[in-house]
N, C-alpha and C positions, 0 to 999 in steps of 0.2 A: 283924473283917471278913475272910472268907476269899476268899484269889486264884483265879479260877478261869481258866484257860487257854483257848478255845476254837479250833481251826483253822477260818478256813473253807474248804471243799472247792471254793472257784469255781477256786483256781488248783494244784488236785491234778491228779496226770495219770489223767485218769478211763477211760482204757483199762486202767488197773489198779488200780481203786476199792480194793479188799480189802487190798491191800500200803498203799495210801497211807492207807488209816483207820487199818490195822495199826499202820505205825508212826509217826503221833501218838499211836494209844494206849502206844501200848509209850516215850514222853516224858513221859506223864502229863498226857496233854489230860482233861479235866475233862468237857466238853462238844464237838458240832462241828456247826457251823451251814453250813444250804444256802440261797446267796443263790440268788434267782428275780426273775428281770427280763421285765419286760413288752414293753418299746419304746417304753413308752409313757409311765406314771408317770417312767419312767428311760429314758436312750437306747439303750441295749444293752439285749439278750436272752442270757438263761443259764438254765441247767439246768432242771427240770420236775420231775412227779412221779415218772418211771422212775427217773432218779437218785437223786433222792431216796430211794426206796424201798430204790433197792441199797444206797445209802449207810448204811438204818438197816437193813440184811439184816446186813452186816459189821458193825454195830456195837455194843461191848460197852461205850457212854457213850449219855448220853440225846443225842438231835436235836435241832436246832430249825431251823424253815423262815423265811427273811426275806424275807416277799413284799412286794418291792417294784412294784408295780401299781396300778391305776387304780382296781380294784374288786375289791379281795383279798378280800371276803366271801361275793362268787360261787365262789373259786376254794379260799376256803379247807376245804371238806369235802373234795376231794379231796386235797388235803397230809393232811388230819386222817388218811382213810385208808394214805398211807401208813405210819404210824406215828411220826410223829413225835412227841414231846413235849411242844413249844414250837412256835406258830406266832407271828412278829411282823407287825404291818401297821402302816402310816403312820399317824398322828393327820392329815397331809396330804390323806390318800384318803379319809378318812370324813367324815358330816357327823353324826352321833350315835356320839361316841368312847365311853362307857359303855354303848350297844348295843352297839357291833360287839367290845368286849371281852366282854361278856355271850355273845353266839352265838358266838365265837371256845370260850369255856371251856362251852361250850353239846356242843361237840362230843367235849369228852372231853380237852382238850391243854390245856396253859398259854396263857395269853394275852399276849402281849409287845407292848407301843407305845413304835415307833420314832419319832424324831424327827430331821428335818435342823437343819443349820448353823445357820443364819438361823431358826427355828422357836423362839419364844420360851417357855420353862418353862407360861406360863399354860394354854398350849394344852392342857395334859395335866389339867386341877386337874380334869376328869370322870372319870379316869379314877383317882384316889385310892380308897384302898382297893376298887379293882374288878381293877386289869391284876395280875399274876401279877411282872411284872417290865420293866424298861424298856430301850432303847438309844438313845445319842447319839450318831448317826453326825458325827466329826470327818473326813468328807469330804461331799463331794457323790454321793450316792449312784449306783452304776453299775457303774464301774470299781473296779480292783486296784489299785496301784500310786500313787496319789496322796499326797501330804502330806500331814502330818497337821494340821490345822487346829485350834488348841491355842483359840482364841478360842473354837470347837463346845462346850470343855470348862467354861468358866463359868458355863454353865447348871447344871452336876450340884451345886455346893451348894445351888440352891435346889432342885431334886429332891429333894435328901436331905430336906432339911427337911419338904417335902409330902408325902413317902410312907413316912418312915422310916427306921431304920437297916437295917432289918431285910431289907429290898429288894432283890433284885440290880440293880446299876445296868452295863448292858454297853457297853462304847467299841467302836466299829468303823470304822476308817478309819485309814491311816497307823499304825495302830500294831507297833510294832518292838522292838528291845532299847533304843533311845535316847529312845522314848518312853513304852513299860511304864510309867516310872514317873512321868512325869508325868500321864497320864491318872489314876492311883490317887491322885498328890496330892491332885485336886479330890475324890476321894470314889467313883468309880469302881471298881470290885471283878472285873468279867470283861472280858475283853480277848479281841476279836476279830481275828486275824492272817489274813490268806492269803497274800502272795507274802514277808514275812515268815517265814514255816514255808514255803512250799513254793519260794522263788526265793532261800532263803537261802545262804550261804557254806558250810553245815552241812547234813548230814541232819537229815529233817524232826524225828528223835525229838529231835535236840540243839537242833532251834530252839526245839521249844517248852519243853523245860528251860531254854534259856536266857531266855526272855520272864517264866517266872515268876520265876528268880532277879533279873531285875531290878525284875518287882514287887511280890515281898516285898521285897527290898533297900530299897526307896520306903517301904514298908509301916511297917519295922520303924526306919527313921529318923523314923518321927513324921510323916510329911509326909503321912498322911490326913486329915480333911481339908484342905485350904488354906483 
């Protein structure tokens, strides 16, 4: 199972996009994801498609967009044109989860289905061999800076099981150097940081160094699955 690092750009200083993708990549970010909040699905609002777009202008890692929204299938052709890679949407916001993975990979990007805390594994069983890859938000989606909610992570063994090894299964929420590795315990493989890398002790290139060496560290003591 390989570690993959991702920052997310909601708590980069975005008056200097280009330095702050710079140097995650230059830490060995893997991937970098742009949260998108509606107001609505979630109670904050962030970033859009300009961003977005700059963000994959600077960037020499694939993107992916996590629309969190009421009706991300209206909105997700325009993420698609900025170029992104990966677009994720709620299993929460749809009511036909194997369509809207279908027209999501319809438009040319990967299709990723997110899931909150309380959102029980079944919810997803449409979307088995259809979604592209998945994420377990271990917070309540919105906000930066929150705990990490270690209960959210119970679900990913039976994820594994439904979807494979072969899956990327991404953590987002609270995660840190203290909890890298327990999210990778349950069977988790990409890890989503932001105030972690960007509100860390460290420059951002040393945090995200440091996220992975705690979850290989996890990795290679055996502790995937739990």
């Amino acid at each position: 199972m390989q570690i993959k690092i991702v920052p997310s750009m909601m708590d980069a200083d975005l008056a200097n996009v280009a330095r702050a993708v710079a140097q995650v990549e230059a830490g060995g970010a893997d991937l970098l994801h742009v949260d998108v909040a509606d107001g609505h699905f979630v109670p904050s609002i962030m970033l859009g498609p300009q961003v977005t777009r700059a963000i994959v202008g600077c960037a020499h890692v694939p993107v992916g967009a996590h629309l969190m929204m009421t009706d991300p299938l209206r909105y997700a052709p325009t993420f698609a044109e900025t170029g992104v890679d990966t677009i994720f949407f709620h299993v929460e916001a749809v009511d036909d989860l194997a369509g809207a993975v279908r027209a999501v990979r319809d438009l040319g990007v990967q299709a990723g289905v997110a899931i909150k805390p309380k959102t029980a594994p079944p919810s997803l069983a449409e979307a088995v061999g259809e979604a592209d890859c998945l994420m377990v938000m271990t917070v309540e989606p919105g906000f930066s800076g929150q705990d990490f909610m270690e209960d959210a992570c119970h679900k990913i063994p039976a994820l594994r099981q439904m979807f494979g090894s072969s899956i990327d299964i991404y953590v987002d929420g609270g995660i840190g150097p203290h909890t890298a590795g327990r999210a990778v315990s349950y069977g988790a493989n990409v890890l989503v940081a932001a105030s972690a890398v960007f509100h860390a002790d460290v420059p951002p290139d040393e945090a995200v160094a440091r996220l992975r060496q705690a979850a290989e560290a996890a990795l290679a003591d055996g502790a995937a699955p739990i």
